[in-house]
Phi, psi and omega in degrees: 000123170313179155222161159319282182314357149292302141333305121133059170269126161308146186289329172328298190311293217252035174255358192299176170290312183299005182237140182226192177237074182307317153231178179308096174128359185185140192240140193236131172299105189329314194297322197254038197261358167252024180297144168297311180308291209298328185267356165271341163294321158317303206279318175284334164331247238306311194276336149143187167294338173261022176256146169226139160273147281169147147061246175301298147039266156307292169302007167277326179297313187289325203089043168279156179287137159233155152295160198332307211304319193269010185276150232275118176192188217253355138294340188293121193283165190273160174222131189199138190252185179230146181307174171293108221125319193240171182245125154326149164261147195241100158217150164308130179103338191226122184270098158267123179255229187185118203235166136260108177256140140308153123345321169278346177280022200208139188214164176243115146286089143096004172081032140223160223277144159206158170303162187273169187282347195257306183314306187292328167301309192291310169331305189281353166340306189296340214242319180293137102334108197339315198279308181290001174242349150302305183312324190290311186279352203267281174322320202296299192277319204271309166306327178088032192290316204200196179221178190293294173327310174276349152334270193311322147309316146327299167297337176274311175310327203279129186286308202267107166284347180283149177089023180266315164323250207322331138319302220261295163305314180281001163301283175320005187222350153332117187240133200242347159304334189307134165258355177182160195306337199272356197248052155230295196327307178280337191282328163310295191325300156309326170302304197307307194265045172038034168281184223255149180288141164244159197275124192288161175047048170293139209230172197250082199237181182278185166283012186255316185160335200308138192282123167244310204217161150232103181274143205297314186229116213225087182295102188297300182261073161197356159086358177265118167240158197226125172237145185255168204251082171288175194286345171285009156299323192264327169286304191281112172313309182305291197309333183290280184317344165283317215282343180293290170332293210294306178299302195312302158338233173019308204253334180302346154248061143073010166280179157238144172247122159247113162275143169221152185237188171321320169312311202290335197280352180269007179216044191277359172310311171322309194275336151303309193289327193283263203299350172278302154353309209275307206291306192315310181296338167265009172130332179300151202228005189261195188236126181308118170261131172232000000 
């Protein structure tokens, strides 16, 4: 690999200001040096021709739900990994692991090497929390990034087995109907403590045929729906009052709405023992796992 100073850009150039360094060792145009592309471009300059990016990384390049901690920002480390065989890269800014990769599990995104979208799922196993690695594979399947079958070949596939229990479970609760990361986060959550699955995005119509809703989780046969609410349901004003409308609609043919928000999900036996309540008084009969 060339350098600038080979090529016989001066080092005066390349101390100016209009230039910055995103790591030690590559200079970058200053305005984009905290760009999320420009600094997965960096991190593989600097790391040799076998480094591909890896885990969070990758999936933000796919356009996966991440949680805050691993989401893309000018502090966030880069994450990439090097074949088997080889030594992590150890630099400030950059997380490096050391993978067994096959060839088919590496791909080029957006024109750069990375894990494939199914590999890169399996990856966060390690990193992710069940409910938050649904989401993810949920978003995964809705994009058409990969199908469930090749997940599931994937995990089998990967030499480094950890984090495969957890693999193995969020496989069984995919969902590819999910429209967002929080309403596959409650739809684990509910599966998990052995309420009844509800069918995601569902649509709602009258006894004439008429189209009223698409409701976010729908226990069909008990007449119960869980819509999760963000906080701009409760600031915007206009969006509260659609949303008042939509429920009376709703429970006038005789379903009940349970909303839930950001609160609720920081407490959920409380919000489970509130919708297993619910399931009962309409016929449900099972028993709560918390």
């Amino acid at each position: 690999m060339g350098s600038a100073l080979d090529i016989g850009v001066g080092r005066d150039r390349l101390d100016r200001s209009d230039l910055a360094a995103p790591f030690g060792g590559v200079r970058a145009p200053a305005a984009f040096s905290d760009d999320f592309h420009t600094r997965c471009e960096a991190a593989l300059l600097v790391s040799g021709p076998e480094a591909v990016l890896c885990g969070p990384t990758s999936a933000a390049l796919f356009g996966l739900p991440l949680p805050a901690r691993h989401r893309p920002g000018p502090l966030t480390p880069i994450h990439l990994a090097l074949p088997a065989g080889s030594r992590a890269v150890r630099r400030a800014g950059i997380t490096g692991s050391v993978l067994q990769l096959p060839p088919h599990h590496v791909t080029r995104w957006l024109h750069l090497a990375t894990t494939r979208p199914a590999r890169t799922w399996c990856d966060l196993a390690t990193r992710l929390s069940l409910p938050e690695l649904v989401a993810a594979g949920d978003r995964m399947l809705r994009l058409r990034l990969c199908t469930t079958d090749e997940l599931a070949r994937v995990a089998d596939e990967r030499a480094d087995r950890r984090g495969i229990r957890v693999i193995r479970e969020a496989l069984d609760l995919l969902d590819p109907a999910s429209e967002s990361p929080k309403e596959s986060e409650l739809r684990v959550l509910v599966v998990r403590a052995g309420l009844p699955a509800p069918r995601a995005n569902a649509e709602i119509r009258d006894e004439h045929g008429r189209f009223v809703a698409r409701v976010d989780l729908l226990f069909e046969e008990y007449g119960e729906i869980l819509e999760y609410h963000g906080d701009h349901h409760r600031t915007d004003r206009r969006q509260w009052r659609r949303d008042r409308t939509r429920e009376s609609e709703l429970e006038s043919l005789g379903l009940h709405v349970t909303e839930v928000a950001a609160d609720d999900l920081r407490d959920p036996p409380a919000l489970l023992r509130r919708i297993a309540r619910n399931l009962a008084r309409r016929g449900w009969r099972g028993t709560l796992r918390l």
